[in-house]
N, C-alpha and C positions, 0 to 999 in steps of 0.2 A: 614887767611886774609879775612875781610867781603869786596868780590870783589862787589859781588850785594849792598852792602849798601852805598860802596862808593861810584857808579855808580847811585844811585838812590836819592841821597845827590847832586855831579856835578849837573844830573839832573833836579833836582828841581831849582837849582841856574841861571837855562838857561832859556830863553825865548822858545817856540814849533817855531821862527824861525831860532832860533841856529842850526844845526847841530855838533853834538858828532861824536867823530872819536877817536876810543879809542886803543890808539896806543900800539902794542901787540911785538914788538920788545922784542925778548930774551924770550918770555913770553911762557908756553907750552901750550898745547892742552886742556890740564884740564880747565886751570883758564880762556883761550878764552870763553869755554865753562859754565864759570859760569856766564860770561856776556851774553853770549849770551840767556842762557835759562832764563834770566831776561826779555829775550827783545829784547836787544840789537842787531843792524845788522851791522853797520858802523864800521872795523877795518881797522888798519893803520897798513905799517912794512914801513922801510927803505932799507932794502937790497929783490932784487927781488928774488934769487934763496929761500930762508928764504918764503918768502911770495908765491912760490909758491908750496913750501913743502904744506902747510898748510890748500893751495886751497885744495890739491889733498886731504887733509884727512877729513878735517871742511864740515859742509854742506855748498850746494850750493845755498843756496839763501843769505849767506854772502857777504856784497859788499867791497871788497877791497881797499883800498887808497894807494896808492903806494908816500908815504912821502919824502921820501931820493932823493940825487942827481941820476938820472939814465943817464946811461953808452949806449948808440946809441946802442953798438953790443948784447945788455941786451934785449932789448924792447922785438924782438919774444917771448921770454919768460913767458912776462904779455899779449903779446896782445887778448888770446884767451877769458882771465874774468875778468882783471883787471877794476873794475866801476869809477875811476877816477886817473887822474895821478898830483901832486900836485906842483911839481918841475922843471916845464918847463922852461926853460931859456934861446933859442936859435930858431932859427928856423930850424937848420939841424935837431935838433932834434922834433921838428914837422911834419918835414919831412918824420922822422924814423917810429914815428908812426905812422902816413899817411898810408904809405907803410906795415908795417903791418897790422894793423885797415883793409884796404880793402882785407889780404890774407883770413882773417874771415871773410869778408863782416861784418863785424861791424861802429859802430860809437864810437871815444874811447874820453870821456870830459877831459879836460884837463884845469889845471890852470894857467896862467904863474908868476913865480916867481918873485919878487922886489924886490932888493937889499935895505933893510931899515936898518941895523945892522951897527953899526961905526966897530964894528969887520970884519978885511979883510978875514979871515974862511970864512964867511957864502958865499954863493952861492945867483946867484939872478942878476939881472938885472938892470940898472938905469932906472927911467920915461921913460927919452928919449927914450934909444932903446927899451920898451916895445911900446908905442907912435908910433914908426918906423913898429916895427913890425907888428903892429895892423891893419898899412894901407899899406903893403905891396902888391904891384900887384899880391906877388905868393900865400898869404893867402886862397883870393877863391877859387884856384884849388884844396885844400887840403880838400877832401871831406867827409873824411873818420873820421876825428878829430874835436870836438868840444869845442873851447874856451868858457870857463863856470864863470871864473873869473880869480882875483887875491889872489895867495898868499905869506907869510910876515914872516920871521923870526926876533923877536926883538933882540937886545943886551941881552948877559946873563951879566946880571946885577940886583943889587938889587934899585934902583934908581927908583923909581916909575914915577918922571919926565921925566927921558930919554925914559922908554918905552912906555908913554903915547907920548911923543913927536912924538917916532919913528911910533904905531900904528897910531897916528892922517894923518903923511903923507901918509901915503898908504890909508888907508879912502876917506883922501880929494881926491887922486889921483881917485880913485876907482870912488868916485860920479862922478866927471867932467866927466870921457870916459863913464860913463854908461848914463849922459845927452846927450851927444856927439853921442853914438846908438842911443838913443831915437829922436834925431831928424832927424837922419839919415833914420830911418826905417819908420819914420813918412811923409817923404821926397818920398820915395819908394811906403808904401799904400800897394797892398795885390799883386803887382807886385814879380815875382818869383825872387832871388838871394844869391845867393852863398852866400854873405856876409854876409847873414842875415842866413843859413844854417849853420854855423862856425864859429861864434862867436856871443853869448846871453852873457852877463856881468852881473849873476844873485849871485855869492859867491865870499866873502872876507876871504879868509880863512887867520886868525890871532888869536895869541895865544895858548901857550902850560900849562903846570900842575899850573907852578908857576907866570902866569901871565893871563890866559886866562880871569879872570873877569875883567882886565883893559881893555882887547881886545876887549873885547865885548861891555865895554861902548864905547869903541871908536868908535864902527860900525861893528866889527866881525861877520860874519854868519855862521861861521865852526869854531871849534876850535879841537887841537889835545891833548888828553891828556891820557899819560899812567900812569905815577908815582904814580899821585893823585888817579884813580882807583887799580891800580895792585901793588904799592910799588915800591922800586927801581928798576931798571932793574936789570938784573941777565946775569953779564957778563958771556959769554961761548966762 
């Protein structure tokens, strides 16, 4: 399998302000590592125990994405190196890693997920309560965590309409609360606050193997893609 040539093909097809996140689920040691000595630093898993096998073996200037739905009593597990977390969907669990994030005194970024898939599977949130969430009075205490953006799982579907539909609504969503900071912050001036400390709205992370070049015209700044570098996963 030419891992590096696939990765180096995606890559040329992305903007330098795309971010790659090359999802390594199922994937072994080896073939991480031929991305890697490409280059490459940004790997994705979905399951945290899996993902933290790999810290312990992989070098450590690898930055981890933690993709998958994550489980409250899961987080200690990533909170020591995990570089961002993608699937935030609640505030309890904001909360969780809050409270870890500060047992390392760390700061752990986090994205929150949007409910944009007409499939009831996916995981994710509607506008509203992200909207809710965002101006929540318990937000600023949470010091430890930092809201970095949004992101978007589309419909698995081959419909090129429906997932340009579905990446445009999270886009449009994404611009309006990142105008919404900006005048907010601009409101504030070089005065100190939490709110501005916890939430920067600077990544759209949208799009996977079989659809990320639609994602990205739609406005994507991260995309996840393992298939299209690595071949199909390798169920275990």
């Amino acid at each position: 399998m030419l891992i590096k040539e696939h990765l180096h093909k995606i890559k040329q097809s992305l903007s330098d302000k795309v971010i790659l996140v090359a999802v390594t689920k199922t994937k072994s040691n080896a073939d991480i590592m031929k991305a890697y000595d490409a280059g490459h630093r940004d790997f994705g898993e979905n399951k945290i125990q899996e993902m933290v096998r790999k810290y312990e073996e992989l070098p450590k200037d690898i930055r981890w994405h933690m993709i998958g739905h994550v489980q409250r009593n899961k987080v200690k597990y990533m909170a020591p190196f995990v570089h961002l977390i993608h699937a935030v969907d609640s505030l309890k669990l904001l909360k969780e890693i809050n409270k870890q994030a500060k047992k390392h005194q760390r700061v752990i970024n986090c994205l929150l997920q949007a409910r944009i898939a007409q499939e009831e599977t996916k995981f994710g949130m509607p506008f509203n309560e992200i909207d809710t969430l965002i101006k929540s009075t318990e937000l600023p205490d949470l010091q430890n965590i930092k809201i970095t953006g949004l992101m978007g799982m589309a419909s698995f579907t081959d419909d090129k309409k429906q997932l340009r539909k579905e990446f445009k609504s999270l886009s449009d969503f994404f611009k309006n609360l990142v105008k919404s900071q900006n005048k907010t912050e601009s409101k504030i001036g070089d005065a100190p606050s939490s709110l501005q400390h916890n939430l920067k709205l600077t990544i759209l992370s949208m799009g996977m193997s079989a659809d990320y070049l639609i994602a990205v015209e739609e406005g994507s700044t991260m995309v996840r893609v393992g298939s299209a570098i690595f071949g199909l996963r390798n169920y275990i």
